[in-house]
C-alpha positions in Angstrom: 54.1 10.5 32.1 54.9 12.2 35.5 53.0 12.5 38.6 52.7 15.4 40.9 51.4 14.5 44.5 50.9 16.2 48.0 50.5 19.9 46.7 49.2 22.1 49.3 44.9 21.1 49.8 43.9 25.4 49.4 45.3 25.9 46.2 44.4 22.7 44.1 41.5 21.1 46.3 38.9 20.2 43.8 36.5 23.0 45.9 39.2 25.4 45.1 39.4 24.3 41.2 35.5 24.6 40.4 35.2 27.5 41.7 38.2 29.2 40.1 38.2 28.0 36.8 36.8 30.0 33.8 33.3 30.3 33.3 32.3 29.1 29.8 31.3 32.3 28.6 31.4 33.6 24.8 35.1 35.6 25.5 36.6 32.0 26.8 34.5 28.9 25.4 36.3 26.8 23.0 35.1 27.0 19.5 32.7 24.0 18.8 32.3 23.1 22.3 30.3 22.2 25.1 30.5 22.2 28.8 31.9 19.8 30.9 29.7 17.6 32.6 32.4 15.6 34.5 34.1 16.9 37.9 37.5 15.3 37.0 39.8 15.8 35.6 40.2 19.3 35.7 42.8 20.6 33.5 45.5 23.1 35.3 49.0 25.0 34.2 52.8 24.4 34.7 54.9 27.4 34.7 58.8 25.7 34.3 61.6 27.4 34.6 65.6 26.8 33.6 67.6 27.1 36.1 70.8 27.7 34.7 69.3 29.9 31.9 66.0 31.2 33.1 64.2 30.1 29.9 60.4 29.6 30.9 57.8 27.5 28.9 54.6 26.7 29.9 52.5 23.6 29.6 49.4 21.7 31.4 48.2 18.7 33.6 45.0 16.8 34.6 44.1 17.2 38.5 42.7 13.7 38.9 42.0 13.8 42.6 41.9 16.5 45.0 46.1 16.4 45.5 47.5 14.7 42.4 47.9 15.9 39.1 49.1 13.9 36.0 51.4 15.3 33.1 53.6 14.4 30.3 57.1 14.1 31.1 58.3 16.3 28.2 56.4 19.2 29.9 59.1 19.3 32.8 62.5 18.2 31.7 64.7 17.7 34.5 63.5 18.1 37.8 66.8 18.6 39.2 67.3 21.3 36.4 63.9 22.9 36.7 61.6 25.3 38.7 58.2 24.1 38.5 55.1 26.4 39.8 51.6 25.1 39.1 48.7 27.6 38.4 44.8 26.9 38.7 41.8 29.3 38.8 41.3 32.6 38.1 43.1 34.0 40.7 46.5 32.5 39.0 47.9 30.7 41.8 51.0 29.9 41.6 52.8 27.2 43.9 55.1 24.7 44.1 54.8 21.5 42.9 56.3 18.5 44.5 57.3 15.7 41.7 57.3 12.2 42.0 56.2 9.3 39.2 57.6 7.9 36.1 59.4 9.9 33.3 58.1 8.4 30.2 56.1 9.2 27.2 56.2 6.0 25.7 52.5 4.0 24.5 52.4 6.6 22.1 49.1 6.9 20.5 47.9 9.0 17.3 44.8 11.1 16.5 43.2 13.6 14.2 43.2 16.3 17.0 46.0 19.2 17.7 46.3 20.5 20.8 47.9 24.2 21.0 51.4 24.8 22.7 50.8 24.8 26.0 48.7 22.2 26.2 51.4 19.6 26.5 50.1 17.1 29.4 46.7 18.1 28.8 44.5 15.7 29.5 42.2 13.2 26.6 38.3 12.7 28.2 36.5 10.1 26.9 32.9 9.2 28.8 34.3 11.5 31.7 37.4 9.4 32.0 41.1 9.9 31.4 42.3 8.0 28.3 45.4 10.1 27.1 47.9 12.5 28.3 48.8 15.2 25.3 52.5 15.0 23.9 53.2 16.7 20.8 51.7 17.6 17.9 51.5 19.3 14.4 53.3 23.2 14.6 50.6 24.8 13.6 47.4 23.4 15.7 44.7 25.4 13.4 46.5 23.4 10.5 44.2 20.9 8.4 44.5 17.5 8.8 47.0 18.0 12.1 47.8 14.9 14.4 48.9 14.8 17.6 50.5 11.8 19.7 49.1 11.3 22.9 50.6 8.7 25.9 47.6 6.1 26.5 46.7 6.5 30.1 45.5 2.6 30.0 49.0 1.5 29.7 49.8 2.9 32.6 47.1 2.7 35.2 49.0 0.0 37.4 52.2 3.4 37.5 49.0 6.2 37.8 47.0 4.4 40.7 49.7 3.7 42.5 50.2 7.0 42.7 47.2 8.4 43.1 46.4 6.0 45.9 49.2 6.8 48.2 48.1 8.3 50.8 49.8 7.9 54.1 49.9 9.3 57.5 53.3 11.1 57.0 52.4 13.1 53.7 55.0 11.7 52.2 55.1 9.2 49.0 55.6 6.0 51.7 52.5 3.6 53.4 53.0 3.7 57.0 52.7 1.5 59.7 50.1 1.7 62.8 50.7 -0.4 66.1 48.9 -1.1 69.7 49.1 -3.1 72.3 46.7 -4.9 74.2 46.8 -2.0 76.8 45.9 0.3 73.9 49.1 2.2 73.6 49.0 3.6 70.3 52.1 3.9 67.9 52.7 5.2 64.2 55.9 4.2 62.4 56.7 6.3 59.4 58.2 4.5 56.4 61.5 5.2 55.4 61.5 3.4 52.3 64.1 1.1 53.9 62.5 0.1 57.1 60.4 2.2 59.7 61.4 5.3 61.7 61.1 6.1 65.3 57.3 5.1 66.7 55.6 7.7 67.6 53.3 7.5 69.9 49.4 8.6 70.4 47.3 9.2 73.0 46.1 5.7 74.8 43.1 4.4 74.9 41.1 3.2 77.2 38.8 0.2 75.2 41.2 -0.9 72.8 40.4 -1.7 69.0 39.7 -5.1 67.9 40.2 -4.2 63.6 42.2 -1.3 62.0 42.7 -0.1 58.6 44.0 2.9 56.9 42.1 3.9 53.9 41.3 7.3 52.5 37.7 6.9 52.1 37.0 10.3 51.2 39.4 10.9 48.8 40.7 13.9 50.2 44.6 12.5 50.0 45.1 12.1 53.8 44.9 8.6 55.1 42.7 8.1 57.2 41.7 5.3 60.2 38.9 2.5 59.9 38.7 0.9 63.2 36.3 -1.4 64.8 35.5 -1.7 68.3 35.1 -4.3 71.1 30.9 -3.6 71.2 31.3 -3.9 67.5 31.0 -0.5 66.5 32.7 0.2 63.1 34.3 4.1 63.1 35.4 6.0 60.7 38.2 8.8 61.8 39.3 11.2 59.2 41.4 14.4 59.1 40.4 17.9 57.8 43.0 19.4 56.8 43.8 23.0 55.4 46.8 24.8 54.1 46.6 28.5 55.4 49.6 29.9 53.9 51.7 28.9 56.0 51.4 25.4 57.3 48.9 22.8 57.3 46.1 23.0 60.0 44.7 19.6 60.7 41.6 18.4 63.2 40.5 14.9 63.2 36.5 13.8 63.3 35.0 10.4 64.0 32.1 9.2 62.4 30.5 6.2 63.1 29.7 3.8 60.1 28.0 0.9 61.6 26.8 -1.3 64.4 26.9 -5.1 64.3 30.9 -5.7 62.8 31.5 -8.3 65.7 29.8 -10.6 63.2 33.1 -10.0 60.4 36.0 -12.3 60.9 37.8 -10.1 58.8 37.5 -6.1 57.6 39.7 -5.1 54.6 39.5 -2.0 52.7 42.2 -3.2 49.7 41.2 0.0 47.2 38.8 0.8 44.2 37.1 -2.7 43.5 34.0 -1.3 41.6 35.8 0.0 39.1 34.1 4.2 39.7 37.9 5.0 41.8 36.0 5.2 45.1 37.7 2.8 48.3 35.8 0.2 48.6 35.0 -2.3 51.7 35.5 -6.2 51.6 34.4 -7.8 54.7 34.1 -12.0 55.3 31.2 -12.8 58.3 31.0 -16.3 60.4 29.5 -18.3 57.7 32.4 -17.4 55.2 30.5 -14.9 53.3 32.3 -12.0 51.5 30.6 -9.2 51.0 31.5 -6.1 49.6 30.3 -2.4 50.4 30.9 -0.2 48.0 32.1 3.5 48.8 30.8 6.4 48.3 33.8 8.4 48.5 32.9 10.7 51.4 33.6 8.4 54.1 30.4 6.5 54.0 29.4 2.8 52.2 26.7 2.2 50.2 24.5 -1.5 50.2 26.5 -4.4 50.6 27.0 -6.9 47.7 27.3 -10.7 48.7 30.2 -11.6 46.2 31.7 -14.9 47.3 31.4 -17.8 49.7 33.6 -20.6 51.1 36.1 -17.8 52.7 36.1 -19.1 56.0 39.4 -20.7 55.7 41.2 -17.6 54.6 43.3 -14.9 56.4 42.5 -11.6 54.2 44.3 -9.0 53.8 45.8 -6.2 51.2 45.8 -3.1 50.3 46.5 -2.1 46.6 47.4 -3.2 43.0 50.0 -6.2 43.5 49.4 -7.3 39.9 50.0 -3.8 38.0 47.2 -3.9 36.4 45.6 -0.7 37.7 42.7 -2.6 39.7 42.9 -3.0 43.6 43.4 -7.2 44.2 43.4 -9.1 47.5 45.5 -11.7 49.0 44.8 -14.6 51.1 46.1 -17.1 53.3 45.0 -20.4 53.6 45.2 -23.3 56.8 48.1 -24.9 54.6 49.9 -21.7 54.2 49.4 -21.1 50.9 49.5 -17.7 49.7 46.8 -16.7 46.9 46.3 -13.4 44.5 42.9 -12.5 44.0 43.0 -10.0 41.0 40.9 -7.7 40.7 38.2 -7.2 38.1 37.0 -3.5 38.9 32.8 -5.0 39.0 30.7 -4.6 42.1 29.3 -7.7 41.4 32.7 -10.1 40.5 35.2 -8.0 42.3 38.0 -10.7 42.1 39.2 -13.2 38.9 39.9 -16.8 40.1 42.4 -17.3 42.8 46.2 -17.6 41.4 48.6 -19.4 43.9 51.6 -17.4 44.6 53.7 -18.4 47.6 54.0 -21.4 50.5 54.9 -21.6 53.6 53.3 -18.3 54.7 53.0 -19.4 58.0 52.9 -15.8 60.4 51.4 -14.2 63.3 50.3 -11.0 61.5 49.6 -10.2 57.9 49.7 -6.3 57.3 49.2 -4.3 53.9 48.9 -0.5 54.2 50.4 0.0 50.8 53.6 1.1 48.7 56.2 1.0 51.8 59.1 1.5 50.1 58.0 4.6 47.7 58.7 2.9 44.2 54.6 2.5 43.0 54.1 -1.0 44.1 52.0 -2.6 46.8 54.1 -3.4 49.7 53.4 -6.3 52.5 54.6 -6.7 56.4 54.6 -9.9 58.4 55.8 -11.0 61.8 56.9 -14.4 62.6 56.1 -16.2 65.4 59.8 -14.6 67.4 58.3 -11.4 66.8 60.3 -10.2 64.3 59.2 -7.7 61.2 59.6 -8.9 57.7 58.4 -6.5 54.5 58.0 -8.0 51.4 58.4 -5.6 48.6 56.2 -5.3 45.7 57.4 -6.6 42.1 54.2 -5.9 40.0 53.6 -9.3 39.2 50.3 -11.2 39.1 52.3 -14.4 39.6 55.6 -13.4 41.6 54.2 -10.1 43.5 56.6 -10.4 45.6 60.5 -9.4 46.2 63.0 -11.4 48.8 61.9 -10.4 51.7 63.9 -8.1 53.9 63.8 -7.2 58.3 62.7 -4.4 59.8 63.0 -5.4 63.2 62.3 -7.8 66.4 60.1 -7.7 69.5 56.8 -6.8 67.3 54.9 -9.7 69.6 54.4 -6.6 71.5 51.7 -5.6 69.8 48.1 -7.2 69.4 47.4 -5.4 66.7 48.7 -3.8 63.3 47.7 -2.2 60.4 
């Protein structure tokens, strides 16, 4: 199963894929068929071609956001060896696809259906979700009694979401970093996979936040900013970006969620936790209260949920699947330093399965998750000691060792009050 991420937002934005795909009239409907009544995953087409012998074959590929489209990995080959163009609509666009993911078809999974050629890493709907990735079949797809084996998406959702979930602020396949001091000079440091780049630095600003996060609420594959403020406003800041043939044009909106956020002693937006693959919202109040606020997938939340109690004593924080299970979890911190895994259940009403100890000694100055640092699908962490040196701990996939020996990315972080 293979991944493709990042394609340019004009030719594959799910606005572009309604309204280019084929009407279901009598000339194009499928024999025994009915309309779709779900908006993912649409189905589009892979054009690959041989380099060294210019053989072409085509095949196909769910679009299960807005930038990300999921295939088998026998419809590429190589992708050193290989041109790959994508096509969606009726207009046959054709552009380039950008691969990353995990070349396997294993899981393999056998049913009374036959896909035709050039359906390979077409997609299996069930109840409007993904279930199976098409990888070969019967010859003859018309023939009676034809099987076909198909990849089971489930064994894979902790490789797919990780995926799927990765957006970051340099368009890349790497969680970044965002920094400020107490003066509210504002730095991003791109991931390298190794470490962190350069900072660059953003305009300044004059009231300084008091919470950040990066989350892409809408779903529209760019990360975006969740940021509280010292009145305790909660904002949401998102980019609109559009590819124009030529480059990416980008503008940035605010939009103000909430008043009344002074009253959270921590924010976190750690992923899907309802289980309907919209970001959701975990917030602990005074009291020790969690609550969590579903999304809605277009930047807004919807009613809270009071889900826990007795989180007073916690520092929360997370962002993503550290378990590999395919469901967002949390960590937590507790006055001992003890370091706990709250795995996630994907229900709005139990978001998290009893707490799993998984570390000691966690005794920091910052606790930052932004997601897969280091570009290899699992949920990355950062934390400074009390020197002001940067630590990242990488991902292992593991509900009860999530983490990798630890490695630094650099000193004199105690000049910034906040991360995230």
């Amino acid at each position: 199963m293979t991944i493709f991420r990042k394609l340019p937002a004009a030719a594959i934005s799910m606005g572009a894929l309604a309204a280019g795909l084929l009407a279901p009239t009598s000339a194009h409907a499928i024999v025994g068929g009915a309309e779709a009544q779900s908006d993912v995953p649409w189905m589009v087409q892979f054009h690959v071609t041989e380099k060294a012998t210019g053989k072409k074959h085509v095949c196909a590929g769910a679009a299960v956001t807005s930038r990300k489209v999921v295939t088998a990995a026998s419809c590429l080959g190589s992708p050193a060896a290989h041109t790959v163009k994508m096509a969606a609509g009726l207009n046959r666009l054709l552009t380039d696809a950008e691969l990353t993911g995990y070349p396997t078809d294993s899981a393999p999974w056998s049913l009374p259906v036959t896909p035709c050629t050039g359906d390979e890493g077409g997609p299996l709907v069930v109840g409007g979700r993904l279930v199976g990735i098409y990888s070969h079949g019967a010859k003859d797809c018309v023939a009676k009694d034809g099987h076909a084996a198909f990849t089971k998406a489930s064994a894979f959702m902790g490789e797919i979401n990780a995926r799927v979930n990765d957006a970051n602020l340099s368009q890349d396949d790497k969680a970044d970093l965002f920094a400020m001091t107490p003066q509210g000079r504002r730095y991003t440091y791109y991931s390298t996979g190794a470490g962190l780049a350069a900072p660059k630095q953003l305009p300044t600003l004059a009231k300084p936040y008091t919470r950040f996060r990066q989350a892409d609420l809408d779903r529209d594959g760019n990360q975006d900013y969740v940021y509280r403020t010292s009145d305790g406003s909660l904002y949401w800041e998102h980019c609109v970006c559009l590819f124009d043939g030529s480059g990416i044009i980008s503008d940035w909106y605010t939009t103000k969620i909430g008043s009344g956020w002074n009253s959270m002693r921590s924010i976190t937006v750690p992923g899907d936790l309802t289980g309907d693959g919209k970001p959701d919202l975990v917030a602990v109040d005074g009291y020790g209260v969690q609550w969590t606020y579903p999304g809605k997938g277009n930047g807004y939340l919807g009613t809270r949920i009071k889900t826990a109690t007795g989180w007073g004593g916690y520092t929360v924080f997370g962002s993503g699947d550290y378990s590999n299970d395919g469901k967002a979890d949390l960590l937590t911190r507790d006055s001992a330093g003890r370091l706990w895994l709250h795995k996630g259940r994907g229900s709005a009403t139990q978001p998290f399965a009893t707490r799993v100890q998984v570390g000691t000694g966690w005794n920091f100055t910052a606790y930052v998750a932004t997601g897969d640092t280091t570009g290899d699908g699992k949920a990355d962490i950062f934390v400074r000691d009390s020197s002001g040196t940067l630590w990242c701990y990488p991902g292992r996939g593991s509900a009860t060792e999530p983490f990798r020996t630890r490695f630094k990315v650099g000193t004199g972080w105690n000049a910034y009050s906040l991360l995230g």
